[in-house]
C-alpha positions as CSV (number, residue, x, y, z in Angstrom):
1,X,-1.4,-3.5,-7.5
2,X,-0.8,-4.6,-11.0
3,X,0.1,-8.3,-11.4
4,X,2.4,-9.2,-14.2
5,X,3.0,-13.2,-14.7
6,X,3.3,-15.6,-17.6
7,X,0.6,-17.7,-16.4
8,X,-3.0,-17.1,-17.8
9,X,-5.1,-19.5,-15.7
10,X,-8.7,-18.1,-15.0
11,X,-9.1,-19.5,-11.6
12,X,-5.5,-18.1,-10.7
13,X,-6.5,-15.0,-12.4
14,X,-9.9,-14.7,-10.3
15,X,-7.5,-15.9,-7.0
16,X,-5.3,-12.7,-7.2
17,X,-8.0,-10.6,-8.1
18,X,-9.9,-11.2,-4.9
19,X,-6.9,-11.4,-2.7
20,X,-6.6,-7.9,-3.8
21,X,-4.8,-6.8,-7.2
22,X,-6.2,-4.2,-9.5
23,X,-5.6,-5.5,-12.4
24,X,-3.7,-8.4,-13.8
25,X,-1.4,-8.6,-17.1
26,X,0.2,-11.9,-18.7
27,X,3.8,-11.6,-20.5
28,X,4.7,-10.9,-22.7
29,X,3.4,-7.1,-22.5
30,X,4.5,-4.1,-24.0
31,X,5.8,-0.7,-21.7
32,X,2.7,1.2,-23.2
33,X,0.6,-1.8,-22.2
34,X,1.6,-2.3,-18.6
35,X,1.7,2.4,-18.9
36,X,-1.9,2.2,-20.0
37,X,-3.0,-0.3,-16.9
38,X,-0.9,1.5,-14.6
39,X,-3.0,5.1,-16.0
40,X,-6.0,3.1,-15.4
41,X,-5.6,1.8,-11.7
42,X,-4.6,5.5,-11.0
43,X,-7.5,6.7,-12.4
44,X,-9.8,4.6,-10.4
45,X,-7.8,5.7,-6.9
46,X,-8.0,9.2,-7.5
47,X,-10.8,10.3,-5.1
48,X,-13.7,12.5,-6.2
49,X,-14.0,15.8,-6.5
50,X,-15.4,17.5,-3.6
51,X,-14.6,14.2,-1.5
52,X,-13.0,14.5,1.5
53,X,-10.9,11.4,2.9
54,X,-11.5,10.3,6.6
55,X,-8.4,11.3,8.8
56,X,-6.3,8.5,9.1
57,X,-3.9,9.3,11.1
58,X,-2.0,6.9,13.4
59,X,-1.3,8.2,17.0
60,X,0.4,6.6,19.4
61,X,1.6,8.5,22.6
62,X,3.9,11.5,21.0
63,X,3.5,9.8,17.6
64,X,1.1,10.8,14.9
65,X,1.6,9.1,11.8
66,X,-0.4,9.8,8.6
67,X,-0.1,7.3,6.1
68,X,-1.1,9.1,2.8
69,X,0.9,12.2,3.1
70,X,3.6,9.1,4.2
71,X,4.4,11.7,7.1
72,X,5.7,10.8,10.8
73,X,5.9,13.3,13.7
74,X,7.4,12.2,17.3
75,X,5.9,15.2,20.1
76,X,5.3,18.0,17.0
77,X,8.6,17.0,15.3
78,X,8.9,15.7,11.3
79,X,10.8,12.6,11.3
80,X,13.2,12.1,8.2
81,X,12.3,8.0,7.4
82,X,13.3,5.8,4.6
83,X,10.6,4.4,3.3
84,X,11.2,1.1,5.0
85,X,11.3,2.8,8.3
86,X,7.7,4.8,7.5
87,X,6.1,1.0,6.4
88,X,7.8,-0.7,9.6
89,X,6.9,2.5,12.4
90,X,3.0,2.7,10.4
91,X,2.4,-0.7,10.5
92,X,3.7,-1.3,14.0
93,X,1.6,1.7,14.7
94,X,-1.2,0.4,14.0
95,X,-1.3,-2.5,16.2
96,X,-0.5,-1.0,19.7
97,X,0.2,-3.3,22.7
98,X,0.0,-6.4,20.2
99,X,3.3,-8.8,19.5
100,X,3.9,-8.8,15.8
101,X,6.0,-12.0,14.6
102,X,9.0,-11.9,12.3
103,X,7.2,-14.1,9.6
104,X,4.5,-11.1,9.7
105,X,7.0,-8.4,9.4
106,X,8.8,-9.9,6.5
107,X,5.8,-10.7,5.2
108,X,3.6,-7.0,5.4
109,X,6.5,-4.7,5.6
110,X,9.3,-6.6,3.5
């Protein structure tokens, strides 16, 4: 994640950093600017060569859901998903059995 903002205060800066953004730009930027950041984040998430990911696929009863092909499959059979079904059914997936709140859906999946 990217974060593009007019403000340029360190200790907001450091803030969204360790809540989790890659990187961090302050307008105004220029389209080969934010290109060359974006390049660079995708760099750094490309895995290595010769490394293998863990299997990460989500199953639950009939449902096997793999999150970086962004594939579902109910009993054997592809499921055609927007991709605001795929976030809601993989992240309700991966809480089985536990309630999950509006506020929380609106604010993990929305």
């Amino acid at each position: 994640m990217i974060v593009a903002t007019a403000r340029d205060d360190e200790r907001e800066i450091v803030r969204l950093l360790n809540a989790g953004a890659d990187d961090y730009l302050t307008k105004p930027f220029s389209v080969e600017h934010l290109s060359a950041r974006m390049a660079a984040v995708l760099r750094r998430a490309r895995p290595v060569a010769g490394d293998v990911p863990p299997s990460t696929v989500l199953r639950v009863g009939g449902l096997a859901i793999d999150p970086l092909r962004r594939e579902a499959e109910l009993d054997g059979v592809r499921l055609d998903l927007t991709r605001r079904e795929f976030d809601l059914l993989a992240f309700l997936a991966g809480r089985p059995g536990v309630v999950v709140s509006r506020k929380e859906l609106l604010a993990e999946v929305w």
